[in-house]
Structures are given as C-alpha cells and as structure tokens.
C-alpha positions as CSV (number, residue, x, y, z in Angstrom):
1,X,-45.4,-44.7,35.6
2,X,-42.2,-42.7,36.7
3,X,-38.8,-43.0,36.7
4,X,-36.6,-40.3,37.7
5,X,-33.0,-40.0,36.4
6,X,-30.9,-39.3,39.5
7,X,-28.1,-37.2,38.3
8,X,-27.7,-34.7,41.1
9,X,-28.4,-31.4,40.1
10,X,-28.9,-32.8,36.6
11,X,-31.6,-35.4,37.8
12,X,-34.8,-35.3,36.0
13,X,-38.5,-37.5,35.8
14,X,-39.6,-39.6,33.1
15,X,-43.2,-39.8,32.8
16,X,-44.3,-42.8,31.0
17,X,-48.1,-42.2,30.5
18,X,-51.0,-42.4,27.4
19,X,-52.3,-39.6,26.8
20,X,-49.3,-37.7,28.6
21,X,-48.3,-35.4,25.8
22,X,-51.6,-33.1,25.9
23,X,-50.4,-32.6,29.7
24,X,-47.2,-31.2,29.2
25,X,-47.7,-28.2,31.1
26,X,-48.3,-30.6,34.3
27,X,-44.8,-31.6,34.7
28,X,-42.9,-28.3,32.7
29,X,-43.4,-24.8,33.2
30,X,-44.2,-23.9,29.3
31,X,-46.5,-21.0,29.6
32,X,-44.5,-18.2,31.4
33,X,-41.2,-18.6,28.8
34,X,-40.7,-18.7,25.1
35,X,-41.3,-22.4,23.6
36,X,-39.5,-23.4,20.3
37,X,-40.8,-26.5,19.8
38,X,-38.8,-28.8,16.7
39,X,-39.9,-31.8,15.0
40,X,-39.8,-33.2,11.4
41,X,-41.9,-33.7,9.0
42,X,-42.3,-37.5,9.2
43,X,-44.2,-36.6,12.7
44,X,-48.0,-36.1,12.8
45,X,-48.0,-32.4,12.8
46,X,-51.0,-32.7,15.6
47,X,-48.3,-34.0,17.8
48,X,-46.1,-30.5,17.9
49,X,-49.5,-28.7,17.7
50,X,-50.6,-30.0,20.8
51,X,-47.5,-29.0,22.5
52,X,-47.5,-25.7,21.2
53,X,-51.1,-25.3,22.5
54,X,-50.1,-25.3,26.0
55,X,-47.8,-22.6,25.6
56,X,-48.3,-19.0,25.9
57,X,-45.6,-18.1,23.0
58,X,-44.2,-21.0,20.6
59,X,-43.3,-21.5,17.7
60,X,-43.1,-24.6,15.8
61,X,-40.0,-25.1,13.6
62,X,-40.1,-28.4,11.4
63,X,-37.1,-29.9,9.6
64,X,-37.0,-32.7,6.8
65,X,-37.1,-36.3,8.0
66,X,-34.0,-38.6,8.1
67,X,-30.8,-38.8,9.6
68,X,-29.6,-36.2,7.1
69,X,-31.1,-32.9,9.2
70,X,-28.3,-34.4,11.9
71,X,-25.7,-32.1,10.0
72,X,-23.8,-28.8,10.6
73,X,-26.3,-27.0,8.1
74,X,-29.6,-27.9,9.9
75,X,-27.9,-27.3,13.0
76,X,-26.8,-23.8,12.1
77,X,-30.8,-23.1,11.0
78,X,-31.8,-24.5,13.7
79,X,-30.0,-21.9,16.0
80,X,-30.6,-19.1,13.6
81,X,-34.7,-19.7,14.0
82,X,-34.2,-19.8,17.7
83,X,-32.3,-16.5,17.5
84,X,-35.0,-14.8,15.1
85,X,-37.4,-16.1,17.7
86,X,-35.6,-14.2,20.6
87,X,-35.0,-17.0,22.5
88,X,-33.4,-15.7,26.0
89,X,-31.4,-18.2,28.5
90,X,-34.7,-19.0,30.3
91,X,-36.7,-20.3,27.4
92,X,-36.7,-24.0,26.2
93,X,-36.3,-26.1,23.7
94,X,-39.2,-28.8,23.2
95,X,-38.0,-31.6,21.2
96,X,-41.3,-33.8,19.1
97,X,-39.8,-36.8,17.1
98,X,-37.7,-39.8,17.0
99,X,-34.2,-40.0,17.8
100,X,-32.8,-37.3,14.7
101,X,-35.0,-34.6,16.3
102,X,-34.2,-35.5,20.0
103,X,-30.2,-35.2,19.2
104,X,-30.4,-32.2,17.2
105,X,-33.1,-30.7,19.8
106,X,-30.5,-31.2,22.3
107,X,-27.5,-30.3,20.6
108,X,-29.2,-26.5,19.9
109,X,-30.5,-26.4,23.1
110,X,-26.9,-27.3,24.9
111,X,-25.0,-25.0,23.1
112,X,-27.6,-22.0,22.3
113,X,-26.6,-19.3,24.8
114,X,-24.1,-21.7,26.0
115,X,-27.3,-24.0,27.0
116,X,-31.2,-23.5,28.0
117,X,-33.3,-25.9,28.8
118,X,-34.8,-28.7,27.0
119,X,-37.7,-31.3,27.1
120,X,-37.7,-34.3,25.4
121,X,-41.2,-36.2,23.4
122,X,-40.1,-38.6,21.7
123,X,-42.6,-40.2,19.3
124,X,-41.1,-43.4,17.8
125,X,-40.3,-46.5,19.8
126,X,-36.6,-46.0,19.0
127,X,-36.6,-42.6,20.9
128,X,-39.1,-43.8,23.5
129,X,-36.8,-47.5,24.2
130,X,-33.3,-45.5,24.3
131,X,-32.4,-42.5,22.7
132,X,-34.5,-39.8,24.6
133,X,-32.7,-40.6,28.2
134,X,-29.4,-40.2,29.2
135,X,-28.1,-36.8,27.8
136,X,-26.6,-37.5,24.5
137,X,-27.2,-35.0,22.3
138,X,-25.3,-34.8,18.8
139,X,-25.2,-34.2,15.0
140,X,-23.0,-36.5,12.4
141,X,-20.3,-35.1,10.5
142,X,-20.2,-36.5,6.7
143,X,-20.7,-40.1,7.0
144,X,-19.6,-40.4,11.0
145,X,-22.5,-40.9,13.5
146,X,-22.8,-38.6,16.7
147,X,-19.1,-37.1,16.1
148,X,-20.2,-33.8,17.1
149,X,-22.3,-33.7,20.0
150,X,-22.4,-32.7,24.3
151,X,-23.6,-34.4,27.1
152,X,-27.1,-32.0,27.6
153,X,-29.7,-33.6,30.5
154,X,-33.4,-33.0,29.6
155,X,-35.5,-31.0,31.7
156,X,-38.1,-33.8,31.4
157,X,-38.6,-36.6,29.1
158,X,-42.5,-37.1,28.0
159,X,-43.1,-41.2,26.9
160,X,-46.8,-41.2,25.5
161,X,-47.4,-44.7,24.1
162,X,-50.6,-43.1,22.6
163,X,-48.2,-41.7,19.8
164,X,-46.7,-44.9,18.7
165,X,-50.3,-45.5,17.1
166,X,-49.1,-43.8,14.2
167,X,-46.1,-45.4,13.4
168,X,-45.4,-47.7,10.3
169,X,-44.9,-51.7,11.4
170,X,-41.4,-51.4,10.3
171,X,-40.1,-48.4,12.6
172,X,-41.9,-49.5,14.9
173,X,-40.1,-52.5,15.0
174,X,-37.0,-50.8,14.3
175,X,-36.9,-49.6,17.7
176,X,-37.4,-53.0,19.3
177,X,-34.4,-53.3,18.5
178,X,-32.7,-51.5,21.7
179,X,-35.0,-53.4,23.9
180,X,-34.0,-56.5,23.3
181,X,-30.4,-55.1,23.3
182,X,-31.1,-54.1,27.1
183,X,-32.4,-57.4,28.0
184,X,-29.6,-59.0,26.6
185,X,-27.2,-57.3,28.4
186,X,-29.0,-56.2,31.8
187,X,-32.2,-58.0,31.9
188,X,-33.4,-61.5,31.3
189,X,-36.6,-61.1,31.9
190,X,-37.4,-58.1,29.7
191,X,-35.5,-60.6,27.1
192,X,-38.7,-63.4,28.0
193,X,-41.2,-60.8,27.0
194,X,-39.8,-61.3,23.8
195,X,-39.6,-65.1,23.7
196,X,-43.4,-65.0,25.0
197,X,-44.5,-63.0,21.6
198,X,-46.9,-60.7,22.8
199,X,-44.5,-58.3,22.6
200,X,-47.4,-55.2,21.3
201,X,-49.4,-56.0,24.0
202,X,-46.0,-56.1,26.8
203,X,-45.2,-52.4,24.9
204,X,-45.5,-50.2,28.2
205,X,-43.8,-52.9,30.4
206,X,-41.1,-53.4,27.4
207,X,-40.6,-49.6,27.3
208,X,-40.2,-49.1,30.8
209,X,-37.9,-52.3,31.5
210,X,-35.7,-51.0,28.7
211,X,-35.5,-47.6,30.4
212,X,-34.7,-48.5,33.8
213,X,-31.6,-51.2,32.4
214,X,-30.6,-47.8,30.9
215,X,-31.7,-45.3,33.7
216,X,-29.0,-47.7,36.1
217,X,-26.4,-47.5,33.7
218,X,-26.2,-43.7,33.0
219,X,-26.6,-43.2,37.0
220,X,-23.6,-45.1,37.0
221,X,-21.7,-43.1,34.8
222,X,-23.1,-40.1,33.3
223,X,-20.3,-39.4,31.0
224,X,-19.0,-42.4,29.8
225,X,-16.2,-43.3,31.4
226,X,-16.9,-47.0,32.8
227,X,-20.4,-49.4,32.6
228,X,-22.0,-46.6,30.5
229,X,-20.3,-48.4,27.8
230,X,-22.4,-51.5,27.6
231,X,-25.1,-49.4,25.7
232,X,-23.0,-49.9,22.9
233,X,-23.7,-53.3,22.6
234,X,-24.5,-53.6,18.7
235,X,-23.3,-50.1,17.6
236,X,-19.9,-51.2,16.9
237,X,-20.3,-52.7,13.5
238,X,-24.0,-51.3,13.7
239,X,-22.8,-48.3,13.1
240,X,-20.3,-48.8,10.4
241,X,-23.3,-50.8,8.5
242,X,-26.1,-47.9,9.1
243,X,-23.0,-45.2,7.5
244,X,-22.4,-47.4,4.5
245,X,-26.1,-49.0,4.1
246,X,-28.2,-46.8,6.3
247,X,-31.7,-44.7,5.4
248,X,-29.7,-41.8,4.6
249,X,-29.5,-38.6,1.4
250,X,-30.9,-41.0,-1.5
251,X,-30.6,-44.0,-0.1
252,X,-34.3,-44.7,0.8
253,X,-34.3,-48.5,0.4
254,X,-31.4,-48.3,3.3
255,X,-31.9,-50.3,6.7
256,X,-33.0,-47.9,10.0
257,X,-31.0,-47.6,12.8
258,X,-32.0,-50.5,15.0
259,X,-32.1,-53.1,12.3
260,X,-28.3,-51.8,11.7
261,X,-27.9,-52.8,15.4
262,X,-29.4,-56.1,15.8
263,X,-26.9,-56.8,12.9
264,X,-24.3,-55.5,15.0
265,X,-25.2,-57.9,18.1
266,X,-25.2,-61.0,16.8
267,X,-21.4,-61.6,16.4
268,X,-20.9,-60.4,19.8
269,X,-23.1,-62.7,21.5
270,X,-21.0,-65.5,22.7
271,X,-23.4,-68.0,23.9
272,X,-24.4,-69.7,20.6
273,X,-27.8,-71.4,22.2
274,X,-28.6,-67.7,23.1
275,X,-27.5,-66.0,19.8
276,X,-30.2,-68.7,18.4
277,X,-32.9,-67.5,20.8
278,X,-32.0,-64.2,19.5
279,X,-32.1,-64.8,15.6
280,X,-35.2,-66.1,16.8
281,X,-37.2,-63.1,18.5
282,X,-35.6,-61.1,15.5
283,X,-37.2,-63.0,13.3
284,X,-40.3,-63.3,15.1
285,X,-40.4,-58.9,15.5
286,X,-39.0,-58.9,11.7
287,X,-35.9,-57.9,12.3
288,X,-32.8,-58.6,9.7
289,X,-30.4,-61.6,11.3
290,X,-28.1,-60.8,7.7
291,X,-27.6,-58.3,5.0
292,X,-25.4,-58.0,2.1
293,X,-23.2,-54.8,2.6
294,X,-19.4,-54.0,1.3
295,X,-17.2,-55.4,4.5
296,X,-14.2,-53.4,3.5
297,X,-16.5,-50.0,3.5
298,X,-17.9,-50.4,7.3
299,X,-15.0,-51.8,8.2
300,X,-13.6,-48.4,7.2
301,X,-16.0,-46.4,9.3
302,X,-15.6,-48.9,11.8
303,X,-11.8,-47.2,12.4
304,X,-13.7,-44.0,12.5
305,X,-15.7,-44.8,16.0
306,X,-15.5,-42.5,18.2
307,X,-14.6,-45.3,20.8
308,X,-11.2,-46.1,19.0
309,X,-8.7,-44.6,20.7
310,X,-4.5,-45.2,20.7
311,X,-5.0,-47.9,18.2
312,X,-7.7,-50.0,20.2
313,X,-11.4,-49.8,20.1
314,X,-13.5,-50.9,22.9
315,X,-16.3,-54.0,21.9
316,X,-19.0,-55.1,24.1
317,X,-19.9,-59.0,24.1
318,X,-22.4,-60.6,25.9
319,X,-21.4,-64.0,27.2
320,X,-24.4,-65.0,28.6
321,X,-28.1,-63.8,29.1
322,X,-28.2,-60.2,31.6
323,X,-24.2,-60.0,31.4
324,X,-21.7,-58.2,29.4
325,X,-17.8,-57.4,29.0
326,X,-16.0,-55.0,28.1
327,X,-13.1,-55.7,25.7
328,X,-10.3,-53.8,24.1
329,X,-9.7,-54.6,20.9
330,X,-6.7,-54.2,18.6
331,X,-8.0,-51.8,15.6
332,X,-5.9,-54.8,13.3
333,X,-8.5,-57.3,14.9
334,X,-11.8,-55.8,13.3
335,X,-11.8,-57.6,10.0
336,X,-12.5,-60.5,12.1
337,X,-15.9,-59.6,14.0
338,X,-17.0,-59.0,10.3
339,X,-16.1,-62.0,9.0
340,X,-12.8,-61.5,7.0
341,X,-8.9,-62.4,7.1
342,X,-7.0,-60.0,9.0
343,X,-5.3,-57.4,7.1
C-alpha cells in the first residue's frame, strides 16, 4: 500500500509494505550519497544493518534507548558524528527506531547544514501509527516534551510491519494507543476494528487507517495553525503525566508514551456511553484507564505546554465518535480536567 503526503514541494510517499525495509534503495536514492543511518540500541541491530547494506558509504551511529537521547547533548553528538563523517548537503540522514530516533533523526537532519535530507523507518507501532508522518521533528528540554524542535518533511517514510515482530507485547500495545486516538476523533470505523478484537490480525488496515486520519489532517495544515491541532487529542494531560511519571533517566517502571495518552483522552471524551466503549478496547489492548500520579506535578508541566499561549491553552474534546473541538481554555481552568478544585 501507498500513501503520499501531498505537501507541495514538500510531498512525499509512504510505503506501507512487509518486507519493505530490505528494499530501501527502490524508493530512495542511497547508493550514490553518504548514508548516516541512526537508531538505538533497543532496535534489532539487523534492522540498521540491512539499511546500511544497500548503501554504498554508511555508517551506523547508535544511541542509548529512551526518551532521554531526545536532549541537547545527544543532539550535539549526533551532529558532531555526522560532521566527522563528512556529511555534505546532499547526503541523508536515515532514521531506524521508534519515535525518540525519528525526532532526533529529524531534528539533525533539519538543521545540519541548515537541512539535508532524511528518510524515516520507523520500527515500533508508535512510530509506524503516528509519529513518523507529518514533519515534526524535536528534542525535549529538561522535563518539557518536543520544546525544541522544526517542522522537517521526510524524503520517504518506510512502514515494514515485518519489524513489529520483534516488539515486546507492551510497546506494542503502547502504540495502539494513537490509533484508537485517530478513530476517535476522525474515523469510526477504524475505532470498530477495535471493538471487533482482532485488532493483531486488522494491524496493516489499523496502521494505514491511522495514517490517512493523520495524512488529511497535516495536508490541511502543515504547520499547525488550524485542524492540525486535533492530533493533540490526549497529549494535553498526557503529556504532563509521561514528564512526571514517564519511562524516563531512572525511572524504568514509568508508563510509555501512548499509555500516558490514553490517560489523557478519557477526560476529554464527552459522550460517557463512548468514553465506556473506550475504557473498554483499552482494557481489552491492555491499556491503563487510571494511574496514581502527583496532580499538582503534571499540572505544573501542564502550564508548560507548548500550546499555552497568553494565559489560555488550547484542549481538544471529542463529543461524539469521528468528531472533535477545539477549545480555549483558561490556564486557571486546568486543575479541573484533572480532577481537582480550582486554584
């Protein structure tokens, strides 16, 4: 299957394919330019590998798992090995991970030179679902998600299902996570794969649902600036969770990214029969419908979202199945969508 990202002169293809990762060189010229090809060390090293085998010159440059390589440090490595490397303003950067090696992939490769190019294979349903489309490209600064970051289009964005083989139950759940966010918000029927349960054998017709709610969106609004904003559906108070209870430094026992967000949608889901069906299919993937966490701590990161602006932060809610709404809300109103008297 294809997709193609119409963006103008930034439009690119999404190939979603088994077995498409060993035929990179079919849809990217890698053999007649300098390949720096990233991942982490939580990815099957064979995976990079057979990238860099297609390539005439590569080099493979691994960083440690977890969201803490998303930081100004790794960063500046990152860019000092593509430098040692001689990278030149027609070479490309070939990102092979999840979502932390995707951002920081793109980040290097949007500002290296003042941008080169960059391909996208993501390996974990996470990066597959969401994060590898749509040119967002960033590292976190301290505790604050994505703060640093540029808008960066791929070149081409590989989807091999193939990889996903190798993932552990619960990240590969964790990524499920944005599917059934897109469903709720663009795409009921996408949602009834869910409520049908045969959700690992639905996994290519889930991914590629998810990516075309996501593919109309960005098309929309590459930057930001209107209906891109429905994608943040969950990451309000998801991502004030993930900074205070996230997988993160020494926090191993933390909770991933997309479990963050399905905590984050529930208490924007208006319809209560449909905020049922959801606790439902989240309990049915194993997803988290509660967790214990300090309210007054991600309510302080909450402020911190890079949405807040002039003393309002914009909140998605979803009033019904396949529709959302945009709402500004009062920074003094948070406390409530958490739970607690105003202060």
């Amino acid at each position: 299957m294809k997709l193609t990202m119409r963006l103008k002169k930034h439009s690119y293809d999404i190939i979603l394919k088994r077995g498409c990762l060993k035929n990179l060189y079919q849809f990217a010229n890698v053999r007649e330019r300098k390949v720096f090809v990233l991942t982490d060390a939580g990815v099957p090293a064979q995976y990079a590998q057979t990238v860099a085998d297609q390539c005439t010159d590569a080099v493979i440059y691994t960083i440690p798992q977890g969201e803490a390589s998303k930081c100004l440090k790794v960063y500046g490595q990152v860019l000092q090995a593509m430098l040692d490397f001689g990278m030149g303003r027609r070479d490309v950067v070939v990102a092979v991970g999840g979502g932390v090696v995707g951002d920081l992939g793109g980040f290097c490769a949007a500002t290296y030179m003042r941008g080169i190019d960059f391909i996208n294979c993501p390996t974990t349903t996470l990066a597959q679902i969401d994060s590898s489309i749509g040119g967002k490209t960033a590292i976190d600064l301290g505790e604050t998600k994505n703060i640093v970051g540029a808008f960066w289009q791929p070149q081409v964005v590989l989807i091999d299902p193939d990889v996903l083989d190798t993932l552990p139950r619960r990240q590969y759940v964790n990524g499920l996570a944005e599917a059934l966010k897109a469903g709720l918000i663009a795409d009921p029927e996408l949602f009834a794969l869910f409520e049908k349960g045969d959700w690992e054998q639905d996994i290519e017709q889930i991914i590629y649902r998810s990516l075309k709610v996501k593919k109309n969106i960005v098309e929309q609004d590459e930057h930001e600036h209107g209906p891109r904003a429905a994608l943040n559906f969950g990451h309000t108070i998801g991502h004030g969770i993930e900074a205070v209870k996230g997988v993160r430094g020494r926090r191993k026992n933390g909770l991933y990214h997309g479990e963050c967000v399905a905590l984050g949608m529930l208490p924007m889901i208006e319809d209560k029969a449909l905020a049922r069906r959801t606790r439902a299919v989240m309990r049915a993937l194993g997803l988290p419908t509660r967790a214990s966490y300090d309210k007054h701590k991600v309510l302080a990161q909450m402020r911190h979202d890079k949405k807040g602006r002039g003393g309002s932060i914009t909140v998605i809610r979803v009033p019904g199945l396949g529709c959302w709404r945009a709402d500004k809300l009062p920074m003094a109103d948070l406390p409530k969508l958490l739970g607690m008297e105003e202060e």
